[in-house]
C-alpha positions as CSV (number, residue, x, y, z in Angstrom):
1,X,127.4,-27.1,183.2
2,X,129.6,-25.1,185.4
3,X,131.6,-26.4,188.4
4,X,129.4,-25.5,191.8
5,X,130.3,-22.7,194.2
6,X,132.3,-24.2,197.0
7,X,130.7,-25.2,200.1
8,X,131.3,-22.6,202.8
9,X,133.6,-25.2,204.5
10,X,135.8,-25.4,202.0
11,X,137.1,-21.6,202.3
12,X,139.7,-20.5,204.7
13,X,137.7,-20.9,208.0
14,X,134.6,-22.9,206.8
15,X,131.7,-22.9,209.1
16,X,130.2,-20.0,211.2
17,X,131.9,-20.6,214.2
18,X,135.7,-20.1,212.3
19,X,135.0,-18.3,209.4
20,X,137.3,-15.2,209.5
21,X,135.1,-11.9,210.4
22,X,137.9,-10.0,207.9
23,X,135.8,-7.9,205.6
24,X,138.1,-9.5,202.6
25,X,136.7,-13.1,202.9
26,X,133.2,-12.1,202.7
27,X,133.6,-10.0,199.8
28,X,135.3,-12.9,198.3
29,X,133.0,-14.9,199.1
30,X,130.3,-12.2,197.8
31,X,132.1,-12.3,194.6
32,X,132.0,-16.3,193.6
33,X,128.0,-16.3,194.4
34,X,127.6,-13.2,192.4
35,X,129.5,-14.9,189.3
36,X,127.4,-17.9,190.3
37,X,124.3,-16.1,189.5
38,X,125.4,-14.4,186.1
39,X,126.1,-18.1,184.7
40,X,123.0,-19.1,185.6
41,X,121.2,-16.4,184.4
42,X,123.0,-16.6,181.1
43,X,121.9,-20.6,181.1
44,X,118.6,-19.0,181.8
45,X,118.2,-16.5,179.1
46,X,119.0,-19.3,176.6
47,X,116.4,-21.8,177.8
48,X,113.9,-19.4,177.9
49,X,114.9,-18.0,174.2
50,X,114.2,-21.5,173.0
51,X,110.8,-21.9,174.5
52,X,109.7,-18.7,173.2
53,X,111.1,-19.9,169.7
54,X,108.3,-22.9,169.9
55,X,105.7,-20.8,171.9
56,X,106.0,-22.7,175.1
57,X,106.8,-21.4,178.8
58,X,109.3,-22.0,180.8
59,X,107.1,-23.6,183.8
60,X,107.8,-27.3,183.6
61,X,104.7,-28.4,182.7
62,X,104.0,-27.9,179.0
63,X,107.7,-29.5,178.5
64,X,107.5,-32.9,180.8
65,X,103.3,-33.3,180.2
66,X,102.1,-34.5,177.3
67,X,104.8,-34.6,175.1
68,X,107.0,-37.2,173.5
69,X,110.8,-36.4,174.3
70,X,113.4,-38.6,172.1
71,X,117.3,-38.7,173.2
72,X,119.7,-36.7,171.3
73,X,121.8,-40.2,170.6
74,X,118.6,-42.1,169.5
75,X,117.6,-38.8,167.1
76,X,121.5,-39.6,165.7
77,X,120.8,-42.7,165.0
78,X,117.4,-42.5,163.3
79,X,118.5,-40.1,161.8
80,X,121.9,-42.1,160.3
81,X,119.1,-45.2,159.6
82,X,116.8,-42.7,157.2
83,X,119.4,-41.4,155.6
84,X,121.4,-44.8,154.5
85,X,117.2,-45.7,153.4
86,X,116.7,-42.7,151.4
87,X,120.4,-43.1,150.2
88,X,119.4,-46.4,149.0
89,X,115.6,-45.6,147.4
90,X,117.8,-43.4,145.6
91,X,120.3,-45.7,144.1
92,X,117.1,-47.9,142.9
93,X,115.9,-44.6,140.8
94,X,119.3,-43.9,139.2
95,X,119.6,-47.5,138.2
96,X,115.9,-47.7,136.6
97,X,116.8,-44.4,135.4
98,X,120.0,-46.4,133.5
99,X,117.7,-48.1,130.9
100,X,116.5,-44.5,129.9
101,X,120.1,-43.8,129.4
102,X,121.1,-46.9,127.4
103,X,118.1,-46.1,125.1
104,X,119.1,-43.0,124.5
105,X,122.7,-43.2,123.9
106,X,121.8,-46.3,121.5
107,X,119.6,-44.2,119.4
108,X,121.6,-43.6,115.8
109,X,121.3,-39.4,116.5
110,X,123.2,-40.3,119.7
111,X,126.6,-40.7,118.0
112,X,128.0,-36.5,118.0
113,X,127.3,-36.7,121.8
114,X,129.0,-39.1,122.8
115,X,132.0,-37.4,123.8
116,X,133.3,-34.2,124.6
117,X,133.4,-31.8,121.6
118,X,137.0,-31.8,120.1
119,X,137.0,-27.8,120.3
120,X,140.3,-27.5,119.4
121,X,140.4,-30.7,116.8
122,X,137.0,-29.1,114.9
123,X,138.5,-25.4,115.4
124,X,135.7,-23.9,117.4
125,X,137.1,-21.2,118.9
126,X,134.3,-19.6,120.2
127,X,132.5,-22.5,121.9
128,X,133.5,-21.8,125.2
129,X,132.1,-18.1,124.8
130,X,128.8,-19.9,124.1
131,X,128.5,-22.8,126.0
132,X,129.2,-22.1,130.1
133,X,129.0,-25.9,130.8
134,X,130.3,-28.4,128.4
135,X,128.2,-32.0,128.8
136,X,128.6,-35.4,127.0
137,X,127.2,-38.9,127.4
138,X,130.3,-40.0,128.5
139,X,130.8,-37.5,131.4
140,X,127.5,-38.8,132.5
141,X,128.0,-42.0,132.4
142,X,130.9,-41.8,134.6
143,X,128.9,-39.8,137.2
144,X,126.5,-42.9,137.2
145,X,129.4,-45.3,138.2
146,X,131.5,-43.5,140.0
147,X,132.2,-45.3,143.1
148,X,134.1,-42.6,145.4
149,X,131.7,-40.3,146.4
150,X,132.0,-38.1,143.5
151,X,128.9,-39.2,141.2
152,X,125.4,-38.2,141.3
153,X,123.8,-38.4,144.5
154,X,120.5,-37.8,142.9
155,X,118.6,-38.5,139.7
156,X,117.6,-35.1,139.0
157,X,121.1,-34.2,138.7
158,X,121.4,-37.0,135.7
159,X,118.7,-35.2,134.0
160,X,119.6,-31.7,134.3
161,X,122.6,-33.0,132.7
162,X,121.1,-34.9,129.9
163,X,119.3,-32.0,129.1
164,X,122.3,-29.5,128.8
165,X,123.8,-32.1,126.0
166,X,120.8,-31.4,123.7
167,X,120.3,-27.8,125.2
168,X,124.5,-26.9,124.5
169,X,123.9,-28.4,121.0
170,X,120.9,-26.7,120.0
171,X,122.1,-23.6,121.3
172,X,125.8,-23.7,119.4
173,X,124.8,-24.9,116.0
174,X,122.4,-23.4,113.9
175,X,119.0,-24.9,113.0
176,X,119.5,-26.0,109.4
177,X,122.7,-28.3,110.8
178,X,122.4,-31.8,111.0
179,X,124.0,-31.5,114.7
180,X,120.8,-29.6,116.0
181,X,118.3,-31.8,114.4
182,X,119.7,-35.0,116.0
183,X,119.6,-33.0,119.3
184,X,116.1,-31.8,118.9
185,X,115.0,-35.5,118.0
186,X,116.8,-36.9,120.8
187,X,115.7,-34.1,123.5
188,X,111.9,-35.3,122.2
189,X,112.6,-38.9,122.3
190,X,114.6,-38.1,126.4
191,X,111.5,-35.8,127.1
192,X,108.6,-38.5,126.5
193,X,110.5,-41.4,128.5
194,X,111.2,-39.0,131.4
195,X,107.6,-38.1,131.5
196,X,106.4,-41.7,132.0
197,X,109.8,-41.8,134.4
198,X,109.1,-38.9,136.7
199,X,106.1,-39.7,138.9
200,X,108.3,-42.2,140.5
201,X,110.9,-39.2,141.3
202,X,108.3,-37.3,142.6
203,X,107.1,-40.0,144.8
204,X,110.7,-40.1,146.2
205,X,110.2,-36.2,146.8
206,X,107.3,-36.4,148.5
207,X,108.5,-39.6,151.0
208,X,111.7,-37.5,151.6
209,X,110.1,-34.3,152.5
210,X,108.0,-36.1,155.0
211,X,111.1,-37.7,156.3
212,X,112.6,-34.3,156.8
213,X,109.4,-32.6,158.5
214,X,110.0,-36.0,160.6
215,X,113.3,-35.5,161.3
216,X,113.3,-31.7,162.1
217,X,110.4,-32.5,164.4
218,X,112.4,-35.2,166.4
219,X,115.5,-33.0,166.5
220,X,113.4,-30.2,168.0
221,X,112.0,-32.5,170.8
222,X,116.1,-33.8,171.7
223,X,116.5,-30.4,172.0
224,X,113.6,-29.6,173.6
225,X,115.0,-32.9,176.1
226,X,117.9,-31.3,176.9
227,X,116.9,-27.9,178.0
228,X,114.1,-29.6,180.3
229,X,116.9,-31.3,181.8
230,X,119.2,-27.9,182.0
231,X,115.6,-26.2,183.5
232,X,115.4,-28.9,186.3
233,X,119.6,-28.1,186.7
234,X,119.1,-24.5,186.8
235,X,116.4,-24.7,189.3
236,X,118.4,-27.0,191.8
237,X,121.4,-24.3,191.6
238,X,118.9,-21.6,192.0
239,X,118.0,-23.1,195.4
240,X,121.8,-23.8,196.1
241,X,122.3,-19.8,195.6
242,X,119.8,-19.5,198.2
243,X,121.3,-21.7,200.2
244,X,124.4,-19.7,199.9
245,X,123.1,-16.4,200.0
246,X,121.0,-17.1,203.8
247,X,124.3,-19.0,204.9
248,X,126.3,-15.8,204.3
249,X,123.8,-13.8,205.5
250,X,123.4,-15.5,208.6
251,X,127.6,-15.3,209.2
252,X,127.3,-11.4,208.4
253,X,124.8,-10.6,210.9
254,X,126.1,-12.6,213.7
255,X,128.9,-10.5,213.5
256,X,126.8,-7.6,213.6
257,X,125.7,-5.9,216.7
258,X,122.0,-5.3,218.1
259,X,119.6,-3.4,216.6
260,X,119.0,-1.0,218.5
261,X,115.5,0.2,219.7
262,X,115.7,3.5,218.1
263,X,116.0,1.7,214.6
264,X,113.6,-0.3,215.6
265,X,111.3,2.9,215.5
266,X,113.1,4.3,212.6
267,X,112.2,1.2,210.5
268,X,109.0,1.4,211.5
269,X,108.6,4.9,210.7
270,X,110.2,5.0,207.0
271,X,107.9,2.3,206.3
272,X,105.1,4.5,205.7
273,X,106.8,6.7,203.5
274,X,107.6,3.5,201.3
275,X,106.0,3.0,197.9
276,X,103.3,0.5,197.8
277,X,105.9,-2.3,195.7
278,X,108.2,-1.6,198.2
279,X,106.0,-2.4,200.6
280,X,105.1,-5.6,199.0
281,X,108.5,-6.6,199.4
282,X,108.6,-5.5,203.0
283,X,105.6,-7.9,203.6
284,X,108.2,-10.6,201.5
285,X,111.0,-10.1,203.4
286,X,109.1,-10.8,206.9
287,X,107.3,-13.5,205.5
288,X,110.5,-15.6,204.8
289,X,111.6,-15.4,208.6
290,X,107.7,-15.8,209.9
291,X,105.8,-18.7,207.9
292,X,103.2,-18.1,210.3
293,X,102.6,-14.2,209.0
294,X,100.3,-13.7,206.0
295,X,101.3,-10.7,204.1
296,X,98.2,-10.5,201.9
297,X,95.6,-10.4,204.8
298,X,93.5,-7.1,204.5
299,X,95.6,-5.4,207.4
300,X,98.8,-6.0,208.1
301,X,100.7,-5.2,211.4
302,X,104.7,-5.8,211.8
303,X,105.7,-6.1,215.4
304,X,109.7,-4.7,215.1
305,X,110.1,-6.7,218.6
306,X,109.3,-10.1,217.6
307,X,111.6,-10.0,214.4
308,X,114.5,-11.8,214.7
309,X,118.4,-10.2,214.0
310,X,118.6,-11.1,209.9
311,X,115.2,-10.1,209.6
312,X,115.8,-6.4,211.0
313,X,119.2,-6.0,209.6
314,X,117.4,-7.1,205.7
315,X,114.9,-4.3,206.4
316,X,117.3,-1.8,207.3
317,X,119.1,-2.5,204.6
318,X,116.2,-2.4,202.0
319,X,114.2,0.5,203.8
320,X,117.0,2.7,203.6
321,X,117.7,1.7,199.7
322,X,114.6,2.2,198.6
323,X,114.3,5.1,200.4
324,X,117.6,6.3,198.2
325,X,115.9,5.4,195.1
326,X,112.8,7.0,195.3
327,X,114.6,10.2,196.6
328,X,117.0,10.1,193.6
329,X,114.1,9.3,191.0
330,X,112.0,12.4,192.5
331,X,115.2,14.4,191.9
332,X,115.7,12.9,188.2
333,X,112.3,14.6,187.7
334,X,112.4,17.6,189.4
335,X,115.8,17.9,187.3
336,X,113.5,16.9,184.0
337,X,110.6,19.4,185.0
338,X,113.0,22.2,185.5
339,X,115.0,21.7,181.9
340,X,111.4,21.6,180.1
341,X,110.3,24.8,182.0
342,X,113.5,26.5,180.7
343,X,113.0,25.3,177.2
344,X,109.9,26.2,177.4
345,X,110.6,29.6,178.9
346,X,113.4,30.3,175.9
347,X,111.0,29.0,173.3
348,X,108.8,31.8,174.8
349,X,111.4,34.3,175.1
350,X,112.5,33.6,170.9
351,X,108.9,33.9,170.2
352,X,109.0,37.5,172.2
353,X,111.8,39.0,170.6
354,X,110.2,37.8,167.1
355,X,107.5,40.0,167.5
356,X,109.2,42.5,168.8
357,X,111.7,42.9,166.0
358,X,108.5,42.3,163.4
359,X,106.7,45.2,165.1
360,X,109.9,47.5,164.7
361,X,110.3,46.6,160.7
362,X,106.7,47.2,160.4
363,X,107.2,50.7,162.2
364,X,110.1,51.6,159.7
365,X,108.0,51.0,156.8
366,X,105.4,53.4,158.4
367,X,107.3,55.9,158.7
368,X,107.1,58.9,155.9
């Protein structure tokens, strides 16, 4: 979160009554708010792109209502506690899975793959060109024990790899050898045990997958946690931008004169040539100095006299803005309705001189 905005005391001059009426410190001033604001509305923009990521709004109640919220550090640690479970259901499998293995490797066929082919010794120079993955009993027993975090860290990695020895046999020597008739007897005899074997795995797979859906779901609701807890931020330092923004506001206009009467009559007068949103936020502005006056009462009167200083200088201010804008988007489309009536007026013009020159080739031909 980023460091607050200073307190107006803590700037050269402080509090209204010594702040420095130089044109500098205000702007200044101006300036840290404004930078302020675009934090915030960056922290802003990222809550509410995770909200709309799990369909829910950003209005406080859907996320503190209702809804189970788990700390980040407690999501760690169940999440450290399942794994080291799982981890350990595991090691149970691979170890049941070891009598499969002992059986196998016992068998009398087992003997040729019981270590890695002696490619060089038997003078098979093209093995490598056929076989991608060389694989032997051996190798895989040594995945099986391996103790440093560099053996199989599931079972169906020890059977993908007891099927590549009989696979890389088969597929090397030819089908009248002795070699491929071991593998194909042993593959049958591997195939029938893993069958009985494998709705165990499978049992693991499904406990695991709910573990995960379980898991995902918890992390989403630390998450969800901690951007409740950056809304409820955001909205204090909202108000504290307020707070700011009327304090600074107040120091600017008490160094402002008087409005005079005249504006008073001018404001008055541009109001009616406002647009109706505009005059909505007219109706805003007055209502923030006057809780007494209700801007959506079917008529509406605004007495310039009884408006405080702030009040008249904010609708100065914002009469004569929106008065620029509206002026400058009528122009934009004068400009636009002019630049379509010339295209239009050259599209018509091409289309003249077509016919024209048509009517003149057509007059050539005519002629005897």
């Amino acid at each position: 979160m980023a460091d607050p905005v200073p307190e107006l005391g803590q700037i050269p001059g402080g509090n209204s009554q010594v702040f420095p009426v130089q044109a500098e410190s205000i702007k200044q001033r101006v300036d840290e708010v404004l930078n302020w604001v675009d934090s915030l509305e960056h922290k802003l923009k990222e809550v509410e792109e995770f909200y709309s990521s799990i369909g829910v709004s950003v209005s406080g109640k859907d996320t503190e209502k209702g809804r189970q919220v788990f700390g980040i550090r407690k999501i760690q640690q169940e999440a450290a506690r399942r794994e080291a479970v799982a981890a350990k259901r595991m090691q149970d499998l691979m170890r049941q899975f070891g009598t499969i293995f002992r059986q196998i490797t016992q068998h009398k066929c087992a003997w040729p793959f019981m270590h890695p082919v002696n490619v060089e010794g038997l003078g098979l120079d093209d093995y490598y060109e056929i076989i991608d993955k060389p694989m032997d009993f051996s190798t895989i027993k040594n995945q099986m024990e391996a103790k440093d975090g560099t053996g199989y860290r599931h079972v169906m990695q020890i059977h993908a790899d007891m099927r590549l020895v009989f696979e890389n046999a088969m597929n090397y020597n030819e089908e009248a050898s002795d070699v491929y008739d071991m593998a194909k007897t042993l593959l049958g005899k591997y195939e029938e045990k893993w069958a009985h074997f494998l709705p165990k795995v499978q049992e693991e797979e499904k406990i695991r997958e709910e573990e995960e859906k379980q898991a995902a779901m918890e992390a989403l609701l630390a998450k969800e946690a901690s951007h409740t807890k950056t809304t409820r931020e955001l909205s204090n330092e909202i108000c504290n931008v307020n707070d700011e923004l009327e304090k600074l506001r107040n120091i600017v206009v008490e160094r402002c004169r008087k409005i005079t009467s005249e504006e008073k009559l001018n404001i008055g007068m541009a109001l009616s040539k406002l647009s109706p949103d505009d005059l909505q936020k007219v109706l805003g502005i007055v209502a923030q100095a006057d809780p007494i006056f209700q801007p959506k009462a079917g008529e509406v009167t605004i007495e310039m006299d009884v408006l405080d200083e702030p009040t008249l200088w904010r609708l100065k201010f914002f009469v004569k803005d929106a008065l620029e804008n509206t002026m400058k988007k009528k122009k934009e489309e004068t400009t636009k309705a002019g630049d379509l009536r010339g295209t239009q007026s050259n599209e018509v013009s091409n289309k003249r001189n077509a016919i024209n020159k048509l009517a003149e080739r057509r007059t050539k031909r005519s002629r005897p």
